[in-house]
N, C-alpha and C positions, 0 to 999 in steps of 0.2 A: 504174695501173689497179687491181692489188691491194689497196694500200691506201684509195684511195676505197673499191672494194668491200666491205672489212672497218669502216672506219667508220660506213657507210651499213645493214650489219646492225645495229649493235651499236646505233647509234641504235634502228635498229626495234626492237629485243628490249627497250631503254628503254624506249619509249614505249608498247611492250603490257604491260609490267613496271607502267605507272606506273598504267596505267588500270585494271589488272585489281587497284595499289593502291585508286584512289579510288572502285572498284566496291567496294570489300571482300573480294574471293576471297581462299581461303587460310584464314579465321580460322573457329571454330568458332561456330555462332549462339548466344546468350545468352536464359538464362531469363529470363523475367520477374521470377522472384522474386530473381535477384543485378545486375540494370539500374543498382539504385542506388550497390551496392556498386563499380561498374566507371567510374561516372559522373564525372566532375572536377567540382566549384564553380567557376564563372563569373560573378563580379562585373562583371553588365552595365553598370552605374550608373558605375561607376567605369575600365572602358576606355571608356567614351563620354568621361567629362572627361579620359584620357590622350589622347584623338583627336582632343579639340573644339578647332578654331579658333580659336574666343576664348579659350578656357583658355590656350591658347600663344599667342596674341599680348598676351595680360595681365602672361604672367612675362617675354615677350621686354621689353614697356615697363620694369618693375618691376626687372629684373634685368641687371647690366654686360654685354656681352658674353661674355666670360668664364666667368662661371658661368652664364647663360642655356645655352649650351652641351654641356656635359656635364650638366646636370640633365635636358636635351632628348633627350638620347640615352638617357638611363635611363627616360624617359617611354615613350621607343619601344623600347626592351628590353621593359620590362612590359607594351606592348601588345602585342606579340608573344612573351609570355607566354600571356597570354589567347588569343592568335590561334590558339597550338599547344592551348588546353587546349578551346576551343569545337567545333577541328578535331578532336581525339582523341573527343570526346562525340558529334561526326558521324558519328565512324567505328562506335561502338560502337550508337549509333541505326539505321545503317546494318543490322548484322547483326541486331539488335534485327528492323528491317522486312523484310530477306531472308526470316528464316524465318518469321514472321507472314504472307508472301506465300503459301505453301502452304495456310495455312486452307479449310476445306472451307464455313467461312463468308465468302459474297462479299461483304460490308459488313468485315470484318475484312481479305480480301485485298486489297479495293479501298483502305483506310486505308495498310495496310503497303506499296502500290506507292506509292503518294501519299507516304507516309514515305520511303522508298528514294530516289527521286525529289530529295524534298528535301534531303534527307542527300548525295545527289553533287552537288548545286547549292554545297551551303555549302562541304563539304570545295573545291567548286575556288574560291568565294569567301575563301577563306580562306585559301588558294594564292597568289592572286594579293593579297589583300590583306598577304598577309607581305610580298610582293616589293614592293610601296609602301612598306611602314614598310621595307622594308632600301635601297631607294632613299632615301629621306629621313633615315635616318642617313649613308646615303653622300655624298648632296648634302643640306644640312640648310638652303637655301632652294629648295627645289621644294613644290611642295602639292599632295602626293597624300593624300588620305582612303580610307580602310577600305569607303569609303560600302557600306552595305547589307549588312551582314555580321549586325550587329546584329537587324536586322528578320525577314532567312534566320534567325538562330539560335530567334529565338522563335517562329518559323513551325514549323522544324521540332521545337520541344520542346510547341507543340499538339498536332502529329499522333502525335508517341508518346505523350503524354498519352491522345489521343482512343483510338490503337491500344490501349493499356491499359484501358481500362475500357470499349474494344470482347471484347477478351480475357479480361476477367477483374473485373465489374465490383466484386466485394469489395475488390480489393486498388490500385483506380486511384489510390486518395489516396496511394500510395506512391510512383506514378509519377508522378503532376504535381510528386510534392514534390522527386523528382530531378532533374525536368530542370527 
């Protein structure tokens, strides 16, 4: 009875651990003016062709077993490269929109929830789409896709965008250029 009972906290302490991660508590909000500085590069163009279907069933044709293979598993390494680095720019969006939510102007706090918002939609999109690419190097015929991760990402690099030159309209061209 003990031991269930001590497994069954510790789970709970996980699970408000995990969420109070993918809310963002804990980190301190971020200027506008160092957004860019904190931001990762995300070559969209190019985790789409490590993720696209036909791209891997081209080199599956083209290439022996063998090395089909372990080139497939570096494909999905790199996409969950990406996956950690769109996640981490969620996160930093995230505080980005927290503190923007305080505004005393309601077109900016309305953007920055709408942000926030966004920003826990993708970090759990991006959650779960690791756990696909890590299932499919683990079974390397299953077909599971990233789907929509992509689309979350550029959605929510609108809305900090928009938050930006809701915020600060001098300095927007800095923030579109980041995210």
């Amino acid at each position: 009875m003990i031991p269930t009972l001590i497994l069954v906290v510790i789970a709970g302490l996980a699970l408000i651990f995990f969420l109070l991660r993918v809310r963002g508590f804990g980190v301190a909000p971020i200027e506008t003016s160092k957004l860019a500085e904190r931001l990762l590069a995300v070559d969209l163009d190019a985790f789409r062709n490590l993720v696209d279907p036909d791209e891997e069933q081209y080199l599956r044709e083209q290439l022996p077993p063998a090395e089909f293979r372990p080139i497939q598993r570096q494909r999905l390494r790199a996409a969950l490269d990406y996956i950690g680095g769109i996640s981490h720019n969620a996160a930093i969006l995230l505080h980005f929109g927290q503190a923007a939510r305080l505004s005393p102007d309601p077109r900016v706090a309305e953007a920055a929830r709408q942000l926030v918002d966004d920003a826990v939609r993708l970090r759990l999109y991006a959650l779960v789409a690791a756990a696909k690419l890590c299932a499919r190097m683990a079974l390397p015929g299953t077909v599971l896709e990233p789907a929509g991760i992509v689309d979350s990402y550029q959605s929510v690099s609108h809305r900090a965008a928009l938050l930006g030159r809701l915020q600060n309209p001098a300095k927007a061209a800095l923030i579109s250029k980041a995210v």
